[in-house]
N, CA, C and O atoms as a MOPAC input file, in Angstrom:
PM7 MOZYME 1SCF
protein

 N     46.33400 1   -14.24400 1    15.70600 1
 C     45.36100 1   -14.04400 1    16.75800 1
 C     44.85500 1   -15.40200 1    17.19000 1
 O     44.30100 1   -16.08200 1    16.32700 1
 N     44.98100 1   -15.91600 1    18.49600 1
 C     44.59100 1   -16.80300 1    18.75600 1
 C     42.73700 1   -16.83700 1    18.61900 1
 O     42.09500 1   -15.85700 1    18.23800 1
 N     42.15900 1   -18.06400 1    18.98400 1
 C     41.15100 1   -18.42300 1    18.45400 1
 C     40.34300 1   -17.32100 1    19.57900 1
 O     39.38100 1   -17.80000 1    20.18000 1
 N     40.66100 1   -16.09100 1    19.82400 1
 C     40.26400 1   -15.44800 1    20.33400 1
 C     39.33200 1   -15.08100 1    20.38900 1
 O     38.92500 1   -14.50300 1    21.39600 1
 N     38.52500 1   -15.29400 1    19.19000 1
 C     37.08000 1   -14.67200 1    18.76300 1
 C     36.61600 1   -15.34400 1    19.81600 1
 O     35.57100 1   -15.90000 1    19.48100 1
 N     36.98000 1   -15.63700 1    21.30300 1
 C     37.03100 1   -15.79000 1    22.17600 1
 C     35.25200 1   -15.52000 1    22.44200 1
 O     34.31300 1   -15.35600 1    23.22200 1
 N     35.51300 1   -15.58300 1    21.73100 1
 C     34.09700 1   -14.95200 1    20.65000 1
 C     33.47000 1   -15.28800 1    21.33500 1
 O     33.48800 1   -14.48500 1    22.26800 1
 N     33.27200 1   -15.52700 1    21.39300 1
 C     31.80300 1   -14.89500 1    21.56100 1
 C     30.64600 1   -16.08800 1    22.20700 1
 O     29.79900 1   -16.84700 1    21.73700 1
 N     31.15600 1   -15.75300 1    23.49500 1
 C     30.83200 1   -16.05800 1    24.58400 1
 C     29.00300 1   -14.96500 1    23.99200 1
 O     27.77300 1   -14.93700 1    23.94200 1
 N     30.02600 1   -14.44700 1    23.76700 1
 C     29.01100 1   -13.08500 1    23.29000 1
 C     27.57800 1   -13.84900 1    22.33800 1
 O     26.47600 1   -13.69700 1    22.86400 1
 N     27.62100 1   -14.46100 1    21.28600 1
 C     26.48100 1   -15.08100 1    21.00600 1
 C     25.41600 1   -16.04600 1    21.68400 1
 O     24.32100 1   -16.55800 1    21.45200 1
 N     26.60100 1   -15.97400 1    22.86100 1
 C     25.30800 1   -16.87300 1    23.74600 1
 C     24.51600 1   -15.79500 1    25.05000 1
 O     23.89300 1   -16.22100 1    26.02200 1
 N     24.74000 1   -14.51000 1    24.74900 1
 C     23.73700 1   -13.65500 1    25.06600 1
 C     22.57200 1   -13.63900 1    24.14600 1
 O     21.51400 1   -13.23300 1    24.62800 1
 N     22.58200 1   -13.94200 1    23.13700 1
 C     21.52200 1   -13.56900 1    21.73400 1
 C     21.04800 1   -15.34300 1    21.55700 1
 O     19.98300 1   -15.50400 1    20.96000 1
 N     21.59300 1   -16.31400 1    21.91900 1
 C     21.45900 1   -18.04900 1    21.86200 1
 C     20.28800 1   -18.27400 1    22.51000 1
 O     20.03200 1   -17.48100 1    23.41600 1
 N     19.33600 1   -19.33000 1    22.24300 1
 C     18.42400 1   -19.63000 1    22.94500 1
 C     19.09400 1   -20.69900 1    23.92800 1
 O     20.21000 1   -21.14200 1    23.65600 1
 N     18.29600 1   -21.17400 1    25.25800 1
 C     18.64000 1   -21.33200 1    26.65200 1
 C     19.15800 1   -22.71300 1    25.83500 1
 O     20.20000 1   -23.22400 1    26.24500 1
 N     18.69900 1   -23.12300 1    25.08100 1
 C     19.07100 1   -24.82500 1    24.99800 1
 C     20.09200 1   -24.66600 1    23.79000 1
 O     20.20300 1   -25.76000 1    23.23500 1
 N     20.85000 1   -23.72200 1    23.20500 1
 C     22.07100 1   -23.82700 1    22.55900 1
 C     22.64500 1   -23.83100 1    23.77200 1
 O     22.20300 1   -23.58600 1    24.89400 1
 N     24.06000 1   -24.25600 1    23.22900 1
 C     25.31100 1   -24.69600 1    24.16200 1
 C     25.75700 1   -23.52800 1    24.76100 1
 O     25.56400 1   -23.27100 1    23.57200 1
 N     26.00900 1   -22.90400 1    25.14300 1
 C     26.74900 1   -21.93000 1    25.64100 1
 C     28.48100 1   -21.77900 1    25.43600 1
 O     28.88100 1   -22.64200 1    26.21700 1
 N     29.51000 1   -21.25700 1    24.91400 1
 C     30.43700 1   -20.74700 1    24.32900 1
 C     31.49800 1   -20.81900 1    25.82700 1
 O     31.09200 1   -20.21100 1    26.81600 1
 N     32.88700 1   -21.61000 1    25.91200 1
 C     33.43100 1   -21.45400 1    26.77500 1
 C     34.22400 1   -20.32400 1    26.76400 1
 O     34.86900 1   -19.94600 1    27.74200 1
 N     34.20100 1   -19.79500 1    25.73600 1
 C     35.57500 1   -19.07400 1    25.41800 1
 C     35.44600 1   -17.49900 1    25.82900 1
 O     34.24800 1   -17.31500 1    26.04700 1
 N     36.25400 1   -16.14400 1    26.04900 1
 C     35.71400 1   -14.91900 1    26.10000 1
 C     35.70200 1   -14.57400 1    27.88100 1
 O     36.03500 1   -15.48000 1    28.64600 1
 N     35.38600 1   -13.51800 1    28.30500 1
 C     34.77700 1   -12.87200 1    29.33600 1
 C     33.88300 1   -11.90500 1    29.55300 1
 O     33.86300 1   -11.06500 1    28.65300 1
 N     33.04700 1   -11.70800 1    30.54000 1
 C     32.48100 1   -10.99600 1    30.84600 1
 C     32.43300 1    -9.49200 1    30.19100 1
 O     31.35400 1    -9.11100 1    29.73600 1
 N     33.54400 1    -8.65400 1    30.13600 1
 C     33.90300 1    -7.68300 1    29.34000 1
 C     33.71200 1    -8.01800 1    27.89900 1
 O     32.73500 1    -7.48200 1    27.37600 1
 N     34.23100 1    -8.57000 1    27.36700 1
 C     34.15900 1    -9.11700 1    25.73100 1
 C     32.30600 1    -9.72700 1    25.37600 1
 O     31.66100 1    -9.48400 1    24.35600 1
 N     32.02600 1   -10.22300 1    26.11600 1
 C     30.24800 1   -10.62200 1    26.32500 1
 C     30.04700 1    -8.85600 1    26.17900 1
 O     30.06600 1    -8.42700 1    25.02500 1
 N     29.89100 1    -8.02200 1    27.11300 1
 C     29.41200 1    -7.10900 1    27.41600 1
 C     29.85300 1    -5.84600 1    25.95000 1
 O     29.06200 1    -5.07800 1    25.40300 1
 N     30.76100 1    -5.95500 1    25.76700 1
 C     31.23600 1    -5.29000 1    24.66100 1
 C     31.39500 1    -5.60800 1    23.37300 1
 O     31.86900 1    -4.73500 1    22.64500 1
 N     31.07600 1    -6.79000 1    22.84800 1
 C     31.26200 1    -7.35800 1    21.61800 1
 C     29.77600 1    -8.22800 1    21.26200 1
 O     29.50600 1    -8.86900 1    20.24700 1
 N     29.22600 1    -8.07100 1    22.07200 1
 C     27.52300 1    -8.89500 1    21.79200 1
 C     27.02300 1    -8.28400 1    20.45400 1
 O     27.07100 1    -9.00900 1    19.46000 1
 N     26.51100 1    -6.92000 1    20.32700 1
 C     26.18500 1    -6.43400 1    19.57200 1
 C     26.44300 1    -6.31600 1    17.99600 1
 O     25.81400 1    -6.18800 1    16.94600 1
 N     27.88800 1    -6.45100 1    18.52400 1
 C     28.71300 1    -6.71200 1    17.23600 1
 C     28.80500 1    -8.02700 1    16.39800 1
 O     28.69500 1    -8.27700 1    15.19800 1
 N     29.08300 1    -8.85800 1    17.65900 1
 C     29.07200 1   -10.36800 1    16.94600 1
 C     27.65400 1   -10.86300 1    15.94900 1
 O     27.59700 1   -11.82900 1    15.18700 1
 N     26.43700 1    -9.71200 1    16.29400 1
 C     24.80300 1   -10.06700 1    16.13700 1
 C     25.03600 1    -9.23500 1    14.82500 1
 O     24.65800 1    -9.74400 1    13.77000 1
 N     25.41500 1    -8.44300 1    14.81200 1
 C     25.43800 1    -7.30900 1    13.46700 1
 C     26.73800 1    -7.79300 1    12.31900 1
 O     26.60200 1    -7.46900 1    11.13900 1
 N     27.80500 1    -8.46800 1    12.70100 1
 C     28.37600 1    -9.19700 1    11.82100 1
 C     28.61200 1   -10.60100 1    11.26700 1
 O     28.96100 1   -10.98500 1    10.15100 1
 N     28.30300 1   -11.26500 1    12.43300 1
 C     28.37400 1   -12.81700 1    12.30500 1
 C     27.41800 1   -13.13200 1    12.76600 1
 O     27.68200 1   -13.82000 1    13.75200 1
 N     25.86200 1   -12.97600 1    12.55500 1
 C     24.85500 1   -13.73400 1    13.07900 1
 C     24.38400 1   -14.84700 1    12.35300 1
 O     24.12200 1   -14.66700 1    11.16400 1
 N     24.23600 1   -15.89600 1    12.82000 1
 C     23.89900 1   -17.30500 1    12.93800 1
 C     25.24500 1   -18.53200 1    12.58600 1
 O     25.18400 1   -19.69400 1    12.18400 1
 N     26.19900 1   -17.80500 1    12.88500 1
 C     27.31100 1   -18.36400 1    12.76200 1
 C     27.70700 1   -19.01200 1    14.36900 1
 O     28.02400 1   -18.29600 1    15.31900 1
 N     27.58500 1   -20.81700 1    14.42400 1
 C     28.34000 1   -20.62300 1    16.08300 1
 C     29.66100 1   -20.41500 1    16.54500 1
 O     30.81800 1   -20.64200 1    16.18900 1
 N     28.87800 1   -19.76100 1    17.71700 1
 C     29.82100 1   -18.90600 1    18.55900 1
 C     31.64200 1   -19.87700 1    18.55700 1
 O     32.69400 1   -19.24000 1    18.49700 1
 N     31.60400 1   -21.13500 1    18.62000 1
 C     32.55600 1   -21.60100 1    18.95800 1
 C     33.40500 1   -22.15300 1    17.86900 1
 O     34.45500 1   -22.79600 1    17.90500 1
 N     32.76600 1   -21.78700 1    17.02800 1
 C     33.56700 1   -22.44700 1    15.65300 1
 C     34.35200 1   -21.20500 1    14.43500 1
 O     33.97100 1   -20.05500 1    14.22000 1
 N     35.51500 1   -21.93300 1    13.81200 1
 C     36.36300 1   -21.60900 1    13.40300 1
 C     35.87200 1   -20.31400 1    12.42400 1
 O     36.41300 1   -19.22900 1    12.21000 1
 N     34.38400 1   -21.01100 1    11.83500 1
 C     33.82800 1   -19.66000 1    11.36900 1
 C     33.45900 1   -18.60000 1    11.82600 1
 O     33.23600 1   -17.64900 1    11.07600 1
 N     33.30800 1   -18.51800 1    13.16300 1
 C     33.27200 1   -17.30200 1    13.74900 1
 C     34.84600 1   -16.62300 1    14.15100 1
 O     34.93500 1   -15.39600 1    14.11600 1
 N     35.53200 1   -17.08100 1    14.36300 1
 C     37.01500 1   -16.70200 1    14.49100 1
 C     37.38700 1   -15.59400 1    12.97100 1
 O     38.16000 1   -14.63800 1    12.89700 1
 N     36.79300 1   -15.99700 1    12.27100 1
 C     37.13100 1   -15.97100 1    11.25600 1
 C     36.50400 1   -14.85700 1    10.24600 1
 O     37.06800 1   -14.38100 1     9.26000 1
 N     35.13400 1   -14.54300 1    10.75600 1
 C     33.86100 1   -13.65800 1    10.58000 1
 C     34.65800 1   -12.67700 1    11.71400 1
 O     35.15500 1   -12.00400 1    10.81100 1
 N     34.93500 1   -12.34400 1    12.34800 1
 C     35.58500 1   -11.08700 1    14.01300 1
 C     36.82800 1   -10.95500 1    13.12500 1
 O     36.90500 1    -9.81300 1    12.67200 1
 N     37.81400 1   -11.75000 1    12.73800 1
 C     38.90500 1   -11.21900 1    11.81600 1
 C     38.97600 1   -10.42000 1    10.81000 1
 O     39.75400 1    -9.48600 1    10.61100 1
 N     37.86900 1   -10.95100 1     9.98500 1
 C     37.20800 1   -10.58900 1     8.93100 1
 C     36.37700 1    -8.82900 1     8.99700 1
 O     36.12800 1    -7.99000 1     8.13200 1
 N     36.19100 1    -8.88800 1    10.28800 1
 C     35.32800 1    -7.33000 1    10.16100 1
 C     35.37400 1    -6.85200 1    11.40600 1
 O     34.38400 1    -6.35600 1    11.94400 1
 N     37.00000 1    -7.00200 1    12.21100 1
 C     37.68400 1    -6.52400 1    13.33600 1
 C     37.72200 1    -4.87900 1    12.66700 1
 O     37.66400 1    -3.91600 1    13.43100 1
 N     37.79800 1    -4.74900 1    11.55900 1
 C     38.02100 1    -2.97700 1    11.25100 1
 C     36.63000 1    -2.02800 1    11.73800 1
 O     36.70100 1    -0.86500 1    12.13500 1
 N     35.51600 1    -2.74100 1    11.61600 1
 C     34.03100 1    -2.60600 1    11.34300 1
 C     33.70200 1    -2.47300 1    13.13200 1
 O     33.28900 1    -1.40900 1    13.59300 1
 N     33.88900 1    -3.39800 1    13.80200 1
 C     33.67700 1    -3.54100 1    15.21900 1
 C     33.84500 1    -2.48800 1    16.08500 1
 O     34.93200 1    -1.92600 1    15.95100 1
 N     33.15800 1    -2.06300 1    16.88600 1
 C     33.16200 1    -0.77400 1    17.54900 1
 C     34.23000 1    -0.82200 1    18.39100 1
 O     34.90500 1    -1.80900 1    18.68600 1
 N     34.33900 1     0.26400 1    18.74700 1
 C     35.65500 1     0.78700 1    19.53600 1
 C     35.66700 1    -0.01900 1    20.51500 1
 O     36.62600 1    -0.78900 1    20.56100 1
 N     34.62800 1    -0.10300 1    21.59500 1
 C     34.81200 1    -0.65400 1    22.78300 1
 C     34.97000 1    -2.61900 1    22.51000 1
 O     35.55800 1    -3.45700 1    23.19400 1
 N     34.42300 1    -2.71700 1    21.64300 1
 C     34.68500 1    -4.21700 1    21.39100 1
 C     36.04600 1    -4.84700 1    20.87400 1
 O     36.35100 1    -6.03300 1    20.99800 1
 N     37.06600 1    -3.53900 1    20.07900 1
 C     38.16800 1    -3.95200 1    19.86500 1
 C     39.19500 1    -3.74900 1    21.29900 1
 O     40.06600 1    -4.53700 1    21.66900 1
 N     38.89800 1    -2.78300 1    21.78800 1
 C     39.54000 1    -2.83200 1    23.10900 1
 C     39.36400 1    -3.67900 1    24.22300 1
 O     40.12000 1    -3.77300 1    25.19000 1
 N     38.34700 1    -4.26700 1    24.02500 1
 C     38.31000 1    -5.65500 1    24.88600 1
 C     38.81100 1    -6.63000 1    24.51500 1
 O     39.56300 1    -7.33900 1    25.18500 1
 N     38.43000 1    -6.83400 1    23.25900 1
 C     39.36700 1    -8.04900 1    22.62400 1
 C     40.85200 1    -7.88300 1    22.73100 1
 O     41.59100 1    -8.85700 1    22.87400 1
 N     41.32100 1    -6.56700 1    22.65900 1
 C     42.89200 1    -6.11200 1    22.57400 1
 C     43.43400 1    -6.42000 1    24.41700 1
 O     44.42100 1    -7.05800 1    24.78200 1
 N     42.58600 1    -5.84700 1    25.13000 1
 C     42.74800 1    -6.34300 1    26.66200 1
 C     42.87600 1    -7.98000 1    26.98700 1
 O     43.79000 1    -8.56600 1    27.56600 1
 N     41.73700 1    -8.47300 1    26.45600 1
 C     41.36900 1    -9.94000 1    26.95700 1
 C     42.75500 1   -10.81500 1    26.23200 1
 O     43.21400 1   -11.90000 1    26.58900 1
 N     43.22200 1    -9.89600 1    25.07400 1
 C     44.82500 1   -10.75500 1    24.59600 1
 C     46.18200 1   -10.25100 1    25.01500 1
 O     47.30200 1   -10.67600 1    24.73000 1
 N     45.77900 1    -9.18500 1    25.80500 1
 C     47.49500 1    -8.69700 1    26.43500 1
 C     46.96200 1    -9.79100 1    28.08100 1
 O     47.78700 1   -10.54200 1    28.60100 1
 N     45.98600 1    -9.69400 1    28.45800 1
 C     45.75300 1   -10.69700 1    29.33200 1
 C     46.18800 1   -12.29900 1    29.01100 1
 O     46.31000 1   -12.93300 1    30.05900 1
 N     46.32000 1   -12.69900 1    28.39600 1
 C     46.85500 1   -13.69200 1    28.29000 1
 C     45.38300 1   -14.67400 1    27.74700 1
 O     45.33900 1   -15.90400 1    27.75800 1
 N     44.45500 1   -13.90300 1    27.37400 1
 C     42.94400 1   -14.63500 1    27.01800 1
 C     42.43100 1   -15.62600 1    28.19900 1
 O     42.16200 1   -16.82800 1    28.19500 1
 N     42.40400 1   -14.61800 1    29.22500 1
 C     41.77800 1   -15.28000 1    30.31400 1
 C     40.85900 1   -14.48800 1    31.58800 1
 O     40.35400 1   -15.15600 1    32.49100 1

């Protein structure tokens, strides 16, 4: 899986204004995986290997709609 945890663009919905903001992810994956990323990997940043790694780690756990975005956003070509 590429560093897809594309992650979590999504923690920078839950980030305060002056953390960095996360290049990685889309709109869909923000919208569908926020919750999740907060309930499994919270305070982990969004852009680092440990979060890749924390979404791998408890991809079984992650709600339906958040694995299907992630599963979309990688037949997309993660873009």
């Amino acid at each position: 899986m590429r560093s897809f945890i594309l992650s979590v663009s999504l923690i920078a919905l839950a980030a305060p204004a002056s953390a960095q903001a996360p290049n990685r992810g889309n709109a869909d994956l923000q919208a569908n995986c926020a919750g999740d990323a907060l309930a499994f990997c919270a305070g982990i940043d969004p852009n680092s290997p440990q979060m890749d790694a924390c979404f791998k780690k408890n991809m079984s756990r992650m709600s339906p709609n958040c694995r299907r975005a992630i599963d979309a956003y990688e037949k997309g070509g993660g873009k």
